[in-house]
C-alpha angles and dihedrals in degrees: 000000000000090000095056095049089050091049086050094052085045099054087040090058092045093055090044092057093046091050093053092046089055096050090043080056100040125135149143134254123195118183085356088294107126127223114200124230092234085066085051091047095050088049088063096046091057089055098038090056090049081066093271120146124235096253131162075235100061100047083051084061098040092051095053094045091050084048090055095038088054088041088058097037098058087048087057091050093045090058092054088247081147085068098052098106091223079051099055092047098056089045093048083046097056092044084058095047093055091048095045089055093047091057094046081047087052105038096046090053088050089046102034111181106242130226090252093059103049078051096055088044091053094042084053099042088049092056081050099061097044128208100283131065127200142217109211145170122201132182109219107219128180100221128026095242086063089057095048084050098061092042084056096049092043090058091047084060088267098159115249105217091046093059093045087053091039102043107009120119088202105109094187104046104025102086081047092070083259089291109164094191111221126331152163112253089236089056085081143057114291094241090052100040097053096042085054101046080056091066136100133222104283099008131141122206113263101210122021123269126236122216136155083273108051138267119337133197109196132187133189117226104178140337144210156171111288124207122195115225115257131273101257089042083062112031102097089058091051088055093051096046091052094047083055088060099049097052092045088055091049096053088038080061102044087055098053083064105045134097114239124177 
């Protein structure tokens, strides 16, 4: 009796492990074309990273839409459509895509950023923000006599805020009255954020200020203390940032040996 339990657990054992490997080795075939499962795997995981579940129901969806996708796809073959030069190249474009995204993968779990060094990064960028924060308003001007003439008109009682709605270039802010809401100093341009951190409560530039942009007339309108947020609230952003970097410095230097006519 025992024997044949133990026969029975056996062949069930057996038949378990044959039906895993099956499924393990599944795949379809359309037209006699076959498409992996790995294909089918890499499907769900595209899914499942959208915030899909792993449902029976859900692989269900992602096989038929890989079958239609293969169905069209032979008929496209079939009229030539591989051939079409626009085709080829959006075909050759997403190859490289793919490519270029393996090697960052690749190269960024072979170069993780370290904890010592997120904390490096958030230790520099904190130094960078400062300790004060400021509420401004600005008017965007083309030419510096513009500017001149605003801060002239604002010293004669000329309303700010009109003559930012009325002559800023400043889409965003100038139906605000050119309020730029608070801000670190470091947020802006250089020119800007050191001309504004020289400011006092209530005052108005003196003399315009030149960025990339144009002329600008800035007041400020309040200040106070500034805290940076805290280590572990930006960290995944650090992380981020850094991984940038790395990745910048990798294909900098596989330029710089490249040949390139």
């Amino acid at each position: 009796m025992r024997s044949k339990k133990l026969l029975l657990l056996a062949t069930g054992l057996a038949c378990g492990a044959l039906l895993a490997a099956g499924a393990a080795a599944q795949s379809l075939r359309v037209n006699g074309k076959e498409i992996p499962q790995t294909r089918i795997e890499a499907a769900v995981k595209g899914r499942i990273a959208q915030g899909q579940p792993d449902t029976p129901q859900l692989r269900n969806s992602v096989k038929d839409a890989l079958i239609n996708q293969e169905i069209i796809a032979q008929e496209a073959l079939k009229k030539g459509l591989h051939k079409n030069p626009d085709v080829a190249a959006a075909i050759e474009i997403n190859r490289q895509d793919i490519l270029v995204n393996a090697y960052v993968q690749d190269y960024l779990r072979t170069h993780a950023v370290t904890e010592e060094a997120l904390k490096k990064e958030y230790e520099r960028i904190k130094i960078q923000l400062g300790s004060r924060e400021y509420k401004a308003r600005h008017i965007l001007v083309e030419k510096e006599d513009e500017a001149k003439d605003v801060i002239a008109q604002i010293k004669n009682g000329t309303s700010f805020e009109k003559l930012a709605a009325e002559r800023s270039r400043d889409t965003g802010t100038k139906d605000r009255g050119g309020d730029l809401d608070w801000n670190v100093p470091s947020n802006y341009v250089k020119p800007f954020g050191e001309a504004l951190a020289k400011l006092k409560k209530g005052q108005l530039s003196d003399a315009p200020v030149q960025s990339n942009f144009g002329w600008h007339v800035i007041r400020l309108d309040d200040e106070r203390a500034f805290k940076a947020p805290g280590f572990d609230d930006v960290k995944q952003n650090l992380q981020r940032g850094l991984q940038q970097q790395l990745v910048q410095k990798a294909v900098a230097d596989l330029r710089a040996k490249a040949k390139i006519e």
